[in-house]
MARBA-3410 file (N, C-alpha, C, O; in Angstrom, 1 decimal):
215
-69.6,60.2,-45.2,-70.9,60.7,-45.6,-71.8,59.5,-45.9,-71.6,58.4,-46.5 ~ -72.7,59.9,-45.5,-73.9,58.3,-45.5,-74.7,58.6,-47.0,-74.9,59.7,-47.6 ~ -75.0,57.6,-47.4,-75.9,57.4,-48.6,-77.2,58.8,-48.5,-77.3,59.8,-49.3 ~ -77.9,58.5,-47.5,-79.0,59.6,-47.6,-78.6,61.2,-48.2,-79.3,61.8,-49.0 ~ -77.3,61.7,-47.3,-77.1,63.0,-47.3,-76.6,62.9,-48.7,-77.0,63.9,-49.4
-75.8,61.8,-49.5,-75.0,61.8,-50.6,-76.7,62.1,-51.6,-76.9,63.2,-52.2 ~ -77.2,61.4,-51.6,-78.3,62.0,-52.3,-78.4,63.0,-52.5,-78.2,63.5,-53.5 ~ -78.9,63.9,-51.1,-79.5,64.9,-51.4,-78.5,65.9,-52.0,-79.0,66.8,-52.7 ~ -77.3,65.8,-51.7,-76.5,66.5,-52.4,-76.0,66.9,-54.0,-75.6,67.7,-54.8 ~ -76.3,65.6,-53.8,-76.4,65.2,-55.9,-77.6,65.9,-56.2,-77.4,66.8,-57.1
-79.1,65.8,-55.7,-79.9,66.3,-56.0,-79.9,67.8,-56.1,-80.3,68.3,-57.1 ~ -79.5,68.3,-55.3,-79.0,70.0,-54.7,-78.0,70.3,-56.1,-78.0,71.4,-56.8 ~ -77.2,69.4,-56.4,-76.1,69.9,-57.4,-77.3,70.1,-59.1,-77.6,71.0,-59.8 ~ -77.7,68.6,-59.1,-78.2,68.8,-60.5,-79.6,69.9,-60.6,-80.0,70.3,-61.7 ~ -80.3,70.4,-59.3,-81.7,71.3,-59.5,-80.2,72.3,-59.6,-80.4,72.7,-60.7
-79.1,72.8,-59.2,-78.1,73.8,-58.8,-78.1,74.5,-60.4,-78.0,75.7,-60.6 ~ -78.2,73.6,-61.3,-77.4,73.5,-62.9,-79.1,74.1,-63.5,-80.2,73.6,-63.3 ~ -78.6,75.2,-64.1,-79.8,75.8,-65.2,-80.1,74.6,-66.4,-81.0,74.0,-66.8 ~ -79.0,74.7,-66.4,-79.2,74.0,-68.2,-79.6,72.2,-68.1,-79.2,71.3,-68.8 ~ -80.5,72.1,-66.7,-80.3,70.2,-66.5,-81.8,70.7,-66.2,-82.0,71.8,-65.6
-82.9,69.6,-66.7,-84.1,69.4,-66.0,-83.9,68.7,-65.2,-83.9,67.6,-65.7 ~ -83.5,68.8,-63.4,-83.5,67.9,-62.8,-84.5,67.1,-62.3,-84.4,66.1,-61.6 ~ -86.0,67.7,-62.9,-86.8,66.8,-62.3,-87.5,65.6,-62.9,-88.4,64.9,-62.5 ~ -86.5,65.6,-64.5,-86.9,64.3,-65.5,-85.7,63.5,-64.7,-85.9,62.6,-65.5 ~ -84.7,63.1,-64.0,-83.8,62.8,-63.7,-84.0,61.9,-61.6,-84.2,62.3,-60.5
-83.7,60.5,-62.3,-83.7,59.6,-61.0,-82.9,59.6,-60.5,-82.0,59.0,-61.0 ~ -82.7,60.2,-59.0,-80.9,59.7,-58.3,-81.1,58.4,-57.2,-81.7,58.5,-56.1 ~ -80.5,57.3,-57.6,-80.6,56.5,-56.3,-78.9,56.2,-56.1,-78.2,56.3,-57.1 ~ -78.3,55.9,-54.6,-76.8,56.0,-54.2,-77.1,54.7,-52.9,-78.0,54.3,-52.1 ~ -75.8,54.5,-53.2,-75.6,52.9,-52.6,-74.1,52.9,-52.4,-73.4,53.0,-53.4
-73.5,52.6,-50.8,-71.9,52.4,-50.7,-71.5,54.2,-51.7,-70.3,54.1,-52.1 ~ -71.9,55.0,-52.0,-71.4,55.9,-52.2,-71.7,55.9,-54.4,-71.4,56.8,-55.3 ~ -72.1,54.7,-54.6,-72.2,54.6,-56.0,-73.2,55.3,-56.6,-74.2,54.7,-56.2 ~ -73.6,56.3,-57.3,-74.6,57.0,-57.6,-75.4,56.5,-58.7,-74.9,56.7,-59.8 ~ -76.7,55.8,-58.8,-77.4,55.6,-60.6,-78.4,56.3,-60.8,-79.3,56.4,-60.0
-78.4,57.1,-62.3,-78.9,57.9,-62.6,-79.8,57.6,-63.8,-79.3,57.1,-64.8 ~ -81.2,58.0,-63.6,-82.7,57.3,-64.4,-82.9,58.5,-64.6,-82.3,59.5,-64.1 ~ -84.1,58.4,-65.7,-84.7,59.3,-66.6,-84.7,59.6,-67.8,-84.4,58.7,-68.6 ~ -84.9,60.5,-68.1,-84.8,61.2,-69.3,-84.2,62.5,-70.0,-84.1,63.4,-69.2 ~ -83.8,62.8,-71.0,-83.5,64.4,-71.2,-83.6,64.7,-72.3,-83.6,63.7,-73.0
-83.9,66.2,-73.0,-84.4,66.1,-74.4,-82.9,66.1,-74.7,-83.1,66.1,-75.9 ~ -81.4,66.2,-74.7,-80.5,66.1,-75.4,-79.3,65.6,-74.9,-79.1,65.7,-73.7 ~ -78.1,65.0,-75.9,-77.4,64.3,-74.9,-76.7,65.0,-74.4,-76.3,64.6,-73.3 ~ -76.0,66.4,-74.8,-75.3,67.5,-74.2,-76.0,67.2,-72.6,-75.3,66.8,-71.7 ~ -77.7,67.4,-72.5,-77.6,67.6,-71.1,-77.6,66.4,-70.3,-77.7,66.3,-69.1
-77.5,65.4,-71.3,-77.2,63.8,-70.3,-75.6,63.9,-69.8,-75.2,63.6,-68.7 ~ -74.9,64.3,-70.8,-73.2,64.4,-70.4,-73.4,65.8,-69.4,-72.6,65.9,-68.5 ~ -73.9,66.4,-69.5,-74.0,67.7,-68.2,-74.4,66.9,-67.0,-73.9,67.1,-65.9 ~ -75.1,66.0,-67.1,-75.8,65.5,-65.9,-75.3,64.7,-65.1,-75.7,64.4,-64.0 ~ -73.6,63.9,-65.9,-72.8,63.4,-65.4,-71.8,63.8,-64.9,-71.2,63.1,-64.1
-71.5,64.9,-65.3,-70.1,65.7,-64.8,-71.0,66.2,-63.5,-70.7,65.8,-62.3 ~ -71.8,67.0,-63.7,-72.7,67.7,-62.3,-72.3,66.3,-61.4,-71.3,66.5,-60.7 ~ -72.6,65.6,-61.3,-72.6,64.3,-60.2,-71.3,64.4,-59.9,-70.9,64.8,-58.8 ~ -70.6,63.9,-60.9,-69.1,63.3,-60.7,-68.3,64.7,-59.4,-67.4,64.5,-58.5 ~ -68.8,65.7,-59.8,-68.4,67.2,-59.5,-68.5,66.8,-57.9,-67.6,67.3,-57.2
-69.7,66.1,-57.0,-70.1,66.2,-55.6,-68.8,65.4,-54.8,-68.1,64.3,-54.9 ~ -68.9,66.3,-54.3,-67.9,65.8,-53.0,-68.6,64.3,-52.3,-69.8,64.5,-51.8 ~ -68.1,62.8,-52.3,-68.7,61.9,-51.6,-68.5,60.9,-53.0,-67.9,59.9,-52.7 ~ -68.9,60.9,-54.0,-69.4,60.2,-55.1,-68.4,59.5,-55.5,-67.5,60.2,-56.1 ~ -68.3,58.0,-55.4,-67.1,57.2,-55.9,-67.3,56.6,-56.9,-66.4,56.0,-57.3
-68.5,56.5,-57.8,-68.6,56.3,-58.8,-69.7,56.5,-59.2,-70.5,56.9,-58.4 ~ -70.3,56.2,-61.0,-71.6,56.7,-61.5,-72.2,56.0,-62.3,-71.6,56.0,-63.4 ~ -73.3,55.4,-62.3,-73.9,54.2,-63.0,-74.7,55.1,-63.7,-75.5,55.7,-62.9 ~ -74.9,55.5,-65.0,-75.6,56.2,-65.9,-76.3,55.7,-66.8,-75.6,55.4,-67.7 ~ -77.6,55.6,-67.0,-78.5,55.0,-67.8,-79.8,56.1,-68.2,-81.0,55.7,-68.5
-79.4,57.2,-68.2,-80.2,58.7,-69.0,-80.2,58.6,-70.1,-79.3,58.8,-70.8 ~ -81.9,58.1,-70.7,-81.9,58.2,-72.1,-82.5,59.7,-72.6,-83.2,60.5,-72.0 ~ -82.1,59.9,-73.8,-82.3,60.6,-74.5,-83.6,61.0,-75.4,-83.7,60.9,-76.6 ~ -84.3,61.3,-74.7,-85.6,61.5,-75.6,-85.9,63.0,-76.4,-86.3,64.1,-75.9 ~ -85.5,62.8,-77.8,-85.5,64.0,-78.7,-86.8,64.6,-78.7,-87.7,63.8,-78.7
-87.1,65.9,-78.8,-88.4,66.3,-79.5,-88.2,66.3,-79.9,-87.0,66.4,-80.3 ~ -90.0,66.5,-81.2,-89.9,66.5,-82.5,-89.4,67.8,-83.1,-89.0,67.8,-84.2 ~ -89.5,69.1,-82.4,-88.8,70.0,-83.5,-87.1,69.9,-83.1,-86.5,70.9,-83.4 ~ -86.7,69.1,-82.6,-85.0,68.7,-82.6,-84.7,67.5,-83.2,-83.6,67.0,-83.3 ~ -85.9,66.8,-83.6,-85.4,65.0,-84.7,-85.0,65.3,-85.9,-85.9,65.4,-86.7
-83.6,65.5,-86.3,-83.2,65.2,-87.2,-82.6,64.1,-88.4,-82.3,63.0,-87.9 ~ -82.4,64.1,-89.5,-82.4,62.9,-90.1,-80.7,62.6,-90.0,-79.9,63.5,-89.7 ~ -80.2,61.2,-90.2,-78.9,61.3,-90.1,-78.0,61.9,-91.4,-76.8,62.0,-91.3 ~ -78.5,62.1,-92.3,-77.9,62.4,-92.8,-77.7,64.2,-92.5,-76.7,64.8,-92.9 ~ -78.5,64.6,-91.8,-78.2,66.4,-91.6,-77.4,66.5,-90.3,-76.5,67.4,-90.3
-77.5,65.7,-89.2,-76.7,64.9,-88.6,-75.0,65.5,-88.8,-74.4,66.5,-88.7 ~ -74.7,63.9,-89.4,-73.6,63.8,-90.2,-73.0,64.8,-90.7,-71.8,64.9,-90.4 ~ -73.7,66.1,-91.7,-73.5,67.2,-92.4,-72.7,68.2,-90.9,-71.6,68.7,-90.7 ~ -73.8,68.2,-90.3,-73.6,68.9,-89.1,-72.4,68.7,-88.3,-71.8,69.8,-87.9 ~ -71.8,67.4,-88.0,-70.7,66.9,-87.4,-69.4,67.4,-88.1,-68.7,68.1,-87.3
-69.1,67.3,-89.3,-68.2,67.6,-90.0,-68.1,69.2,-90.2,-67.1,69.9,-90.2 ~ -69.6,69.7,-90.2,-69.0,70.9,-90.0,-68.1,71.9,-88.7,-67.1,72.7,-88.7 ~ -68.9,71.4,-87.6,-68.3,71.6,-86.8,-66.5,71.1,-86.3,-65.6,71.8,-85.8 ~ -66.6,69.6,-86.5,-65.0,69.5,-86.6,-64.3,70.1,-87.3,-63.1,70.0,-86.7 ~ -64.2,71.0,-88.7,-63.9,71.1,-89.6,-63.7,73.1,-89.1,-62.9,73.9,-89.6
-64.7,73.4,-88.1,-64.8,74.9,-87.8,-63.8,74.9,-85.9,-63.9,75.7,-85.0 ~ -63.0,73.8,-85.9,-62.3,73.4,-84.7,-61.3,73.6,-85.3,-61.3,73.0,-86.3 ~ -59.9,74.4,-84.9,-58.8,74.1,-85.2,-57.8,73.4,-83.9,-56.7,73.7,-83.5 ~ -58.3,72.7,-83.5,-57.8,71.6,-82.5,-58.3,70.5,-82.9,-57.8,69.6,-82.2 ~ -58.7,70.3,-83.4,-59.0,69.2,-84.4,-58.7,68.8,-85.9,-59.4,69.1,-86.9
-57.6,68.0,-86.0,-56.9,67.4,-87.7,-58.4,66.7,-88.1,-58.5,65.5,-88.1 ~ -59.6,67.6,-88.6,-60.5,67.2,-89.3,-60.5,66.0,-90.5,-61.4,65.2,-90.7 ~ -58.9,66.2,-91.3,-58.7,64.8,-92.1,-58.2,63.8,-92.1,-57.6,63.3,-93.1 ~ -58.2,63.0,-90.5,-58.1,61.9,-89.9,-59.2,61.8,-89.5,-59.2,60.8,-88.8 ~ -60.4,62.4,-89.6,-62.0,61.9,-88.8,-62.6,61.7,-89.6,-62.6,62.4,-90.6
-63.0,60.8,-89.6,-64.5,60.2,-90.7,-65.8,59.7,-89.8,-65.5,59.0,-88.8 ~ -67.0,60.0,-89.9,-68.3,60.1,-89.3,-69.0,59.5,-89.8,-69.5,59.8,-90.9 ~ -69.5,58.3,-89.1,-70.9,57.5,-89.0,-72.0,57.9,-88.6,-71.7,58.1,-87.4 ~ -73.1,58.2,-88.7,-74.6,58.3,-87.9,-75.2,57.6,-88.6,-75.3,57.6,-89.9 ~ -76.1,56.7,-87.5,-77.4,55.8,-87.4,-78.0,55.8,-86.4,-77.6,55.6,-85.2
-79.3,55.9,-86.7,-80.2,56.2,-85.8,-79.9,57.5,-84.7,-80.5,57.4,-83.5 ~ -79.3,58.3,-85.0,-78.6,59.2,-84.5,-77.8,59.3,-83.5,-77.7,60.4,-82.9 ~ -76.8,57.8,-83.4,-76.1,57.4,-82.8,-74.9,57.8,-83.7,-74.7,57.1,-84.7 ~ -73.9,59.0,-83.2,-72.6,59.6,-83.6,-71.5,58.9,-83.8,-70.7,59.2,-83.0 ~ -70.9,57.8,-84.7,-69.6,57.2,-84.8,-67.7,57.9,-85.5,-67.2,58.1,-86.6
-67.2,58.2,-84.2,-66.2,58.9,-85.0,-64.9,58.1,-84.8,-64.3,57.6,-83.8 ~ -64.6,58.1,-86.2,-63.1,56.9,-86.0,-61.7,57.3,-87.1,-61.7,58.2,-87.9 ~ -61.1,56.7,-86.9,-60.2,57.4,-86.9,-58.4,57.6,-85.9,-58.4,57.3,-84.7 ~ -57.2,57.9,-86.4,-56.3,58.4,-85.9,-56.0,59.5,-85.4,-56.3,60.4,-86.2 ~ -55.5,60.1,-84.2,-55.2,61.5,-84.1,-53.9,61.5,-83.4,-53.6,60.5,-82.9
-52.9,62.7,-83.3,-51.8,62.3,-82.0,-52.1,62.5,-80.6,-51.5,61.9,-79.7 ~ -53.2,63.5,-80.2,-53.1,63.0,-78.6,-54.4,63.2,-78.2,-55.4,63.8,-78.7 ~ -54.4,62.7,-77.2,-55.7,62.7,-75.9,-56.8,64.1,-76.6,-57.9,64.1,-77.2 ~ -56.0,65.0,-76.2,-57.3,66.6,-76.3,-58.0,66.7,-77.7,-59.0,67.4,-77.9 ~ -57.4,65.9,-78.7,-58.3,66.0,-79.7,-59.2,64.8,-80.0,-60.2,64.8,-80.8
-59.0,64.3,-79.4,-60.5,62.8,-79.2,-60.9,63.7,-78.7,-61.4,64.6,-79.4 ~ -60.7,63.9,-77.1,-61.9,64.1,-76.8,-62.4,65.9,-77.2,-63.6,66.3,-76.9 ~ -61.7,66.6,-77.6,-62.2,67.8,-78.4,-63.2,67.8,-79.6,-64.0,68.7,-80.0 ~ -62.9,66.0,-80.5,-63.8,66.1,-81.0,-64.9,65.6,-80.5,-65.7,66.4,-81.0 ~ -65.6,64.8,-79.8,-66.7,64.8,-79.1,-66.9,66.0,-78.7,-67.9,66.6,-79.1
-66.2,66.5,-78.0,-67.0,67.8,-77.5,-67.6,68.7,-78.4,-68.6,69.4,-78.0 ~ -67.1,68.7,-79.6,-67.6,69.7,-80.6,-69.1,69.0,-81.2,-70.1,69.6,-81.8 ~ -69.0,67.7,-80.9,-70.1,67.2,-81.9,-71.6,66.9,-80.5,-72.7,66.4,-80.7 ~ -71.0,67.3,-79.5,-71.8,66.8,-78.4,-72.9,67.3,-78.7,-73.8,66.6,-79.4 ~ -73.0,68.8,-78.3,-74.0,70.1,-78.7,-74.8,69.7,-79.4,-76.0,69.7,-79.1
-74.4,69.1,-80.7,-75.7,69.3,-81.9,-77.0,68.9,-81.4,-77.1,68.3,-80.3 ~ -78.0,69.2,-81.9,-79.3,68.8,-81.9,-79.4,67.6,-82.7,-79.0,67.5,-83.8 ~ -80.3,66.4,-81.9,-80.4,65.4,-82.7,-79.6,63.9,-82.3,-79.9,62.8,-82.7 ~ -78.6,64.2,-81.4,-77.6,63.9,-81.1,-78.5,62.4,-79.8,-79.2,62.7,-78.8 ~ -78.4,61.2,-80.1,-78.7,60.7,-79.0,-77.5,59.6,-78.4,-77.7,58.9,-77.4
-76.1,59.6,-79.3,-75.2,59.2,-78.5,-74.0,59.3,-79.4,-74.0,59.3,-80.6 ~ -73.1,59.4,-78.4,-71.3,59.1,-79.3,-70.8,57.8,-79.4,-70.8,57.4,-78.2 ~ -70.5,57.1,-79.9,-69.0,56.2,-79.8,-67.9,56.9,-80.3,-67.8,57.7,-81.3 ~ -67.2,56.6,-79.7,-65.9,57.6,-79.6,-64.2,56.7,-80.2,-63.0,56.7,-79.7 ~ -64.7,56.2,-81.3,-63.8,54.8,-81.3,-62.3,55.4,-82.0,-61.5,54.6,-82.5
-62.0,56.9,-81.9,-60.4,57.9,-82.5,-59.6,56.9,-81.4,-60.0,56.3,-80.4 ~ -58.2,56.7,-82.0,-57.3,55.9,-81.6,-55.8,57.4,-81.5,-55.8,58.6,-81.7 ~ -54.7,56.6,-81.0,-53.6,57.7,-81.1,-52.8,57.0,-81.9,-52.8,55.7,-81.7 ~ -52.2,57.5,-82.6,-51.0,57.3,-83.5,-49.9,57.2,-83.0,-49.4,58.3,-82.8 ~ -49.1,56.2,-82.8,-48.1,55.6,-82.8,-46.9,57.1,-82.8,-46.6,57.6,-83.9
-46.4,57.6,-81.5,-45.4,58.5,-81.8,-44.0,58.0,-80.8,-43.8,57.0,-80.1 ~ -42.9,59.2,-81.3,-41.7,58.4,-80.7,-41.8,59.0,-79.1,-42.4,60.0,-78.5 ~ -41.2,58.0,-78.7,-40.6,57.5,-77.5,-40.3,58.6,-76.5,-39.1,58.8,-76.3 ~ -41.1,59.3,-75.9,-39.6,60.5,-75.1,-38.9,59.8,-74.0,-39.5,58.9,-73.4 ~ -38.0,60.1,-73.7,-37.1,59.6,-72.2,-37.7,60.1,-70.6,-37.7,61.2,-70.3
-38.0,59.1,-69.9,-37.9,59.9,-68.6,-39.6,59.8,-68.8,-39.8,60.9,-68.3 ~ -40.4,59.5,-69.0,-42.0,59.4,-69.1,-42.6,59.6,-67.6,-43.4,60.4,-67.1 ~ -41.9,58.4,-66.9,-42.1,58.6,-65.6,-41.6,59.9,-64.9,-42.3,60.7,-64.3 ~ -40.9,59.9,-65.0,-40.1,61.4,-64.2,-40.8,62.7,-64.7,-41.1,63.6,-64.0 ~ -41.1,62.6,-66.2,-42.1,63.9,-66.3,-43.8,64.0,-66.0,-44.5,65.0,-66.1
-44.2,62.8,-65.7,-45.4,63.0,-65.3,-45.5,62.8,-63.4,-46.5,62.5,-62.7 ~ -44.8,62.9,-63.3,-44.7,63.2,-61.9,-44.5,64.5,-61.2,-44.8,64.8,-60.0 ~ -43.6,65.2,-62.3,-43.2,66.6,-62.2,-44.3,67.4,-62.7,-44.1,68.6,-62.8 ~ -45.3,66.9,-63.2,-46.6,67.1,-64.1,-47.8,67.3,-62.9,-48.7,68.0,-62.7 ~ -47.3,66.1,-62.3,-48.8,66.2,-61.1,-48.4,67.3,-60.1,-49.3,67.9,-59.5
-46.9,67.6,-59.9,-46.4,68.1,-58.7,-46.7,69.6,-59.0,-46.8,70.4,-58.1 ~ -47.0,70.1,-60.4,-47.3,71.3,-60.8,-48.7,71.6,-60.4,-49.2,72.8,-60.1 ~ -49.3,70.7,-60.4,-51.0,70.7,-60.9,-51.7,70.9,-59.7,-52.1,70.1,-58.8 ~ -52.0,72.7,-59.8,-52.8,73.0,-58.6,-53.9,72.1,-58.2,-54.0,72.0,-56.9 ~ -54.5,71.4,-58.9,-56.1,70.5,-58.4,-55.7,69.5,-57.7,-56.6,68.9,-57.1
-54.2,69.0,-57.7,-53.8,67.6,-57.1,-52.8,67.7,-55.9,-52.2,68.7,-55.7 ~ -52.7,66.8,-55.2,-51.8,66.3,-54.1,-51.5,65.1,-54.7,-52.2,64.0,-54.9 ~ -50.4,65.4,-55.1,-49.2,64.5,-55.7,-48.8,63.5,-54.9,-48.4,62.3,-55.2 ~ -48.8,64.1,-53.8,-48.1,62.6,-52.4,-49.0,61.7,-52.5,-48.9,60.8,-51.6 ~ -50.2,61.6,-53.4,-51.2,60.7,-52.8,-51.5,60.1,-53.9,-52.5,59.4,-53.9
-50.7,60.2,-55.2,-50.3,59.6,-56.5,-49.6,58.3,-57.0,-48.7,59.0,-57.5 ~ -49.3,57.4,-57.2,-48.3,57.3,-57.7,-48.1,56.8,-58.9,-49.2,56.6,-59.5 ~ -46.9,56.5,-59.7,-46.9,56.6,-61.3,-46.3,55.4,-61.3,-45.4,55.1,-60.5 ~ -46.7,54.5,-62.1,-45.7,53.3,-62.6,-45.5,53.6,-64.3,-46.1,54.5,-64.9 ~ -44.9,52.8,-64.9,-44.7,52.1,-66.5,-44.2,51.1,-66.9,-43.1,50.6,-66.7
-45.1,50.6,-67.8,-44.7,49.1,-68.3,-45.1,49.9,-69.9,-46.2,50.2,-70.3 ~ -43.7,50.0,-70.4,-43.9,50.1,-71.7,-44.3,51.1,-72.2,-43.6,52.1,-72.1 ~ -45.3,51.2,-72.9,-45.8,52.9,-73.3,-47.4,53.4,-72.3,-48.0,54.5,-72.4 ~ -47.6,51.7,-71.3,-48.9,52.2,-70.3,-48.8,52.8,-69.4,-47.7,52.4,-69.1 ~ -49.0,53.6,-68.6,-49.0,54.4,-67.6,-50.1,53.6,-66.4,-51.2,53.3,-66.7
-49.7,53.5,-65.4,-50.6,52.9,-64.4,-50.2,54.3,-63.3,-49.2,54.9,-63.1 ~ -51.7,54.3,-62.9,-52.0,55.8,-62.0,-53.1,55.0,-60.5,-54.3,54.6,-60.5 ~ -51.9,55.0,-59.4,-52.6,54.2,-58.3,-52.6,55.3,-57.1,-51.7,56.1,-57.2 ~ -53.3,55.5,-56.0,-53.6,56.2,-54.6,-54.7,56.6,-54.3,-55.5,55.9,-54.8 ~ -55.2,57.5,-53.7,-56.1,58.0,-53.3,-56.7,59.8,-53.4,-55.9,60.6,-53.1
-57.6,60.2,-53.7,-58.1,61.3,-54.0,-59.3,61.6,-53.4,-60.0,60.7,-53.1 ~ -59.8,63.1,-53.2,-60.8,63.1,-52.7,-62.3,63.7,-53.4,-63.4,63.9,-52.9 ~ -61.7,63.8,-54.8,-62.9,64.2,-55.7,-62.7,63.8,-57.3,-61.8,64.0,-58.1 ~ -64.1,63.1,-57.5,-63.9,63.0,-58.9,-63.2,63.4,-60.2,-62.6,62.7,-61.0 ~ -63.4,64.8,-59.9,-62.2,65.8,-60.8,-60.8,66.1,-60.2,-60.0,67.0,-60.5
-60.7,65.3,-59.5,-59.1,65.7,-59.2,-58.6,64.1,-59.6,-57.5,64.2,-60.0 ~ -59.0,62.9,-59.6,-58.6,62.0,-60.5,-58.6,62.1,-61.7,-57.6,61.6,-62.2 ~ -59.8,62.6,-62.9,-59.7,63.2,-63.9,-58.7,63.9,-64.3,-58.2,63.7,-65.4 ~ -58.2,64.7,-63.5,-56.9,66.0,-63.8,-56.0,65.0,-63.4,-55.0,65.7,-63.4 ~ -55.6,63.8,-63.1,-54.7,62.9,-62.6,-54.4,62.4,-64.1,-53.3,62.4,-64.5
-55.5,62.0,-64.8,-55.2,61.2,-66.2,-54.6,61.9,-67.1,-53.6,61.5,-67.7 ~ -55.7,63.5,-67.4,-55.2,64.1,-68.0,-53.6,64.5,-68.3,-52.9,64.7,-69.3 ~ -53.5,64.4,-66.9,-51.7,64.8,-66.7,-51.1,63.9,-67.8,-50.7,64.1,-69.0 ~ -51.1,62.9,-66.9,-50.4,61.1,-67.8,-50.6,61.3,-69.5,-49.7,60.8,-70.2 ~ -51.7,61.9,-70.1,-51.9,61.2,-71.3,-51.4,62.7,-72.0,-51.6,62.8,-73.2
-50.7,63.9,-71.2,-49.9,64.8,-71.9,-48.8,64.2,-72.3,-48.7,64.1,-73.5 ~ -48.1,63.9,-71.7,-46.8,63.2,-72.2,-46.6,62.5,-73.4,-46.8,61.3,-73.4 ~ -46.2,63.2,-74.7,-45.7,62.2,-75.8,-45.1,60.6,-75.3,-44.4,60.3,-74.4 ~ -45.8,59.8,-76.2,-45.5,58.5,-76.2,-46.6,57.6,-75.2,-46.8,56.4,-75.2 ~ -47.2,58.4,-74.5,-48.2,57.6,-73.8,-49.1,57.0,-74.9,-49.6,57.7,-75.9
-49.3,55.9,-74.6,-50.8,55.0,-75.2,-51.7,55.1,-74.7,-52.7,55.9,-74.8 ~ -51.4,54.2,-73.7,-52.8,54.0,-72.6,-52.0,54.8,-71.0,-50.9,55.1,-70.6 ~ -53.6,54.9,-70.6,-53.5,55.0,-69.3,-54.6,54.5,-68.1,-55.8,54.9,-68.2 ~ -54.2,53.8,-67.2,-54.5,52.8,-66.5,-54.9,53.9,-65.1,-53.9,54.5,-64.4 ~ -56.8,54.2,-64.6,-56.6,54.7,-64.0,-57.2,54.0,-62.8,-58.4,54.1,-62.6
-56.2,53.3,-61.7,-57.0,52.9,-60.4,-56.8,53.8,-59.3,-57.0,53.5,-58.1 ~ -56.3,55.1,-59.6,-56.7,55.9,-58.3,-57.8,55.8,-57.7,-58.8,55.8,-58.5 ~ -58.2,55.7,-56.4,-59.5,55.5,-55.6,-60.2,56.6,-55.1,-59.5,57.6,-54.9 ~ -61.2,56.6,-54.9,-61.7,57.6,-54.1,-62.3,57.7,-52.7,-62.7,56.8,-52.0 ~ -62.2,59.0,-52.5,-61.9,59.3,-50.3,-61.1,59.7,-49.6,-61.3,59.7,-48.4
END
C-alpha cells in the first residue's frame, strides 16, 4: 500500500469515529509511518485518535503530537482533578486503589505506585482517562516482584496458539530471565498488541520486549 492511499484510509477511519473531530486533526504518512497534528478538546479523544489509526490495515507505526486544548467549561483545577481520579479508581474493583497515589499539575495526571499485573496499570489509566480536564497521563505503576512459575516460555506460547486474533507461526518467544522477548511478523497493529498482552498474562513476567514487525 502506497503512502497516498494509506492516508486516505486513516482519514476515512478517524471522519468513521463519532466521538473524534476529525477535522481539528493532521494526518501526514511516510514509509507507512503515520504523524498526527492538531488539536482536541480532550485527552480521551486524543487516546481515541490513536487507537482509530493504529486499528488501519497498512500502519507500521504512529508519531503522535495531538494536543489537548481544554475548554473553558471543562478547565478544571488540579485539585478537583485529583479528587476526581481517586474516585474513580477507588469505584474500579480491578484496581488495588491502596497501592495508587495521584499527582496532578497543570493537569498533567501522575499515577505511581505498585500493582501485580499488566491489566491493572493499565485499567487504571483507563479509568482516569475520561475525566474532564485531563490533558495527560504519566503512567509511572510498576509490578511487584511475584514468584517464579515454571515453563513461562511454554505457556505463552500455548497462550498465543489459543488467541483467535493471532497466527502464532509468525511469533516467536524467547527468555532471559523474567524478560520476555516477542520477535516475527504481523499484519495489524492490534494483533501485535494482543501478542504482548498474552506475554504480560503470565505470572512472573516483568518486562516485555516487543520487536514483532509489521506486514
Amino acid at each position: 500500500m502506497n503512502d497516498l492511499t494509506l492516508r486516505r484510509d486513516v482519514l476515512d477511519e478517524l471522519e468513521f469515529q463519532p466521538h473524534i473531530d476529525a477535522a481539528a486533526i493532521g494526518v501526514a504518512v511516510e514509509n507507512g509511518v503515520v504523524s498526527l497534528s492538531g488539536h482536541v478538546a480532550t485527552f480521551a479523544e486524543k487516546i481515541a485518535a490513536e487507537r482509530a489509526v493504529k486499528s488501519v490495515k497498512g500502519v507500521r507505526a504512529v508519531a503522535e503530537e495531538i494536543e489537548v486544548h481544554i475548554p473553558s467549561d471543562l478547565d478544571l483545577d488540579d485539585g478537583t482533578i485529583a479528587t476526581r481520579c481517586l474516585d474513580v479508581i477507588r469505584w474500579n474493583v480491578a484496581i488495588p486503589e491502596d497501592r495508587i497515589q495521584v499527582k496532578v499539575q497543570n493537569g498533567w495526571v501522575t499515577l505511581d505506585g505498585e500493582v501485580d499485573w499488566i491489566y491493572q496499570m493499565e485499567n487504571a489509566e483507563k479509568a482516569v482517562r475520561k475525566l474532564a480536564g485531563i490533558t495527560g497521563i504519566y503512567n509511572l505503576l510498576t509490578l511487584r516482584p511475584q514468584i517464579i512459575v515454571q515453563d513461562i516460555k511454554t505457556r505463552i506460547e500455548e497462550a498465543l496458539r489459543r488467541n483467535a486474533e493471532l497466527d502464532a507461526n509468525h511469533i516467536r518467544v524467547t527468555l532471559e530471565g523474567k524478560t520476555v522477548k516477542l520477535e516475527g511478523r504481523v499484519h495489524l497493529w492490534l494483533e501485535r498488541k494482543a501478542a504482548e498482552r498474552v506475554a504480560w498474562a503470565v505470572p512472573g513476567v516483568t518486562h516485555v520486549e516487543n520487536d514483532i514487525l509489521m506486514g
